[in-house]
C-alpha positions as CSV (number, residue, x, y, z in Angstrom):
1,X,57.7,99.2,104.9
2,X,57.8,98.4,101.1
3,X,60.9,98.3,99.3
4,X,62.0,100.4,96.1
5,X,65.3,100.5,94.5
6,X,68.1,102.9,95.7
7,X,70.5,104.9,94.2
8,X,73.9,104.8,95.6
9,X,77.4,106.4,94.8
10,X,80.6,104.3,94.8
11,X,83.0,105.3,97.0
12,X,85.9,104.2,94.6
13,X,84.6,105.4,91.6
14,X,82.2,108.1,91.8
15,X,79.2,106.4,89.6
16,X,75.6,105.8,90.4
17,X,74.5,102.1,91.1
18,X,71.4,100.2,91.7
19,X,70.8,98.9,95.0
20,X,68.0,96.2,93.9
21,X,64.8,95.2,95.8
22,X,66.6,92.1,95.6
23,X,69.8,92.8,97.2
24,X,68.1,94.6,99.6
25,X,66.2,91.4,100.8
26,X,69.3,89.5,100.2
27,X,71.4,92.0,102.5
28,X,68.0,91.6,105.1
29,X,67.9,88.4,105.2
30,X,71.4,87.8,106.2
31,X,71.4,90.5,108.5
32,X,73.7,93.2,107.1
33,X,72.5,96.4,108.4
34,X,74.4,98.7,106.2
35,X,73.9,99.5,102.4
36,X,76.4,98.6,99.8
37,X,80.0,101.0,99.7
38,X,80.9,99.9,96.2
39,X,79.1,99.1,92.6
40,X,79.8,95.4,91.2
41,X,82.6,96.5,88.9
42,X,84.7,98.1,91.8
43,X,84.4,95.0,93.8
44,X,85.0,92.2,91.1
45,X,88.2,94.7,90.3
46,X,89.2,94.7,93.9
47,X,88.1,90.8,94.7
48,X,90.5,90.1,91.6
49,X,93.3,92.0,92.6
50,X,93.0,89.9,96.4
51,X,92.3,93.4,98.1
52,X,90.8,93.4,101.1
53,X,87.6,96.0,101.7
54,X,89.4,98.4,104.5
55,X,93.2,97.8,104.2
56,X,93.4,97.6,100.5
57,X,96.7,95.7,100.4
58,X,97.3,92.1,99.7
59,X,96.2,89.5,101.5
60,X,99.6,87.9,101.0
61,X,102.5,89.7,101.8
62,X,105.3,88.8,100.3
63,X,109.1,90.5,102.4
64,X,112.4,90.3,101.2
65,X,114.8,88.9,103.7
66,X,118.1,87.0,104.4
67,X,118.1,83.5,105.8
68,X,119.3,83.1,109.1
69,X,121.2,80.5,109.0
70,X,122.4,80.0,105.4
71,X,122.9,83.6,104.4
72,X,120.4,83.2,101.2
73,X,118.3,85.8,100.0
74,X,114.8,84.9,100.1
75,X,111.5,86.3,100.2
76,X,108.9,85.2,103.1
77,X,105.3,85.2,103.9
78,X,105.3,87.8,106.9
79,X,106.4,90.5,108.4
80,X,109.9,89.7,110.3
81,X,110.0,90.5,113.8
82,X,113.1,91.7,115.3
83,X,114.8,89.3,117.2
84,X,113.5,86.1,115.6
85,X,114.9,84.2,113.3
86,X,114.1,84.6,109.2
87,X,114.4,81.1,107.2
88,X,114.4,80.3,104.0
89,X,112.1,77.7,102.2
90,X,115.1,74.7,102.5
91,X,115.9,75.8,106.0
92,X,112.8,75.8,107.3
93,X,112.0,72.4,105.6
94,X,115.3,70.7,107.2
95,X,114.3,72.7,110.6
96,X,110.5,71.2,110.6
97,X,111.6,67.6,109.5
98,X,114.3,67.6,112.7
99,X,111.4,68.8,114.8
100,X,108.6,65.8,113.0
């Protein structure tokens, strides 16, 4: 089967694209089986904002929280759990240096 270029739509925002002979060797020979979702500018716009492809939030997140053990407000890397302990950044250096 020879290739030609295809025409694809962007899911985000609605414009044509170019799908390359190129890209579509590039995509064979590293096995991806399905065609590009998005044109270049959609993904350097959501690669630059550190989106991921399906969740589109953050890869950090960043919570709000009060330190356990000092009362501090700080903000954390994660999600708190119920029922475990939230530390702040000094906290949680004086807690890992007992433990080292």
């Amino acid at each position: 089967m020879e290739l030609q270029d295809k025409v694809l739509r962007c899911v985000d925002c609605n414009s044509d694209f170019v799908f390359s002979v190129g890209e579509q060797l590039f995509f064979r020979d590293r096995q991806f089986h399905n065609d590009p979702r998005r044109c270049k500018s959609c993904k350097t716009r959501i690669k630059r904002a550190g989106l991921t492809d399906g969740e589109r939030r953050p890869f950090k997140i960043e919570t709000r929280a009060t330190c356990s053990q000092c009362g501090k407000d700080t903000t954390v890397p994660f999600r708190p759990t119920q029922g475990r302990p939230v530390l702040c950044r000094d906290c949680f250096q004086v807690r890992r240096n007992a433990t080292a």
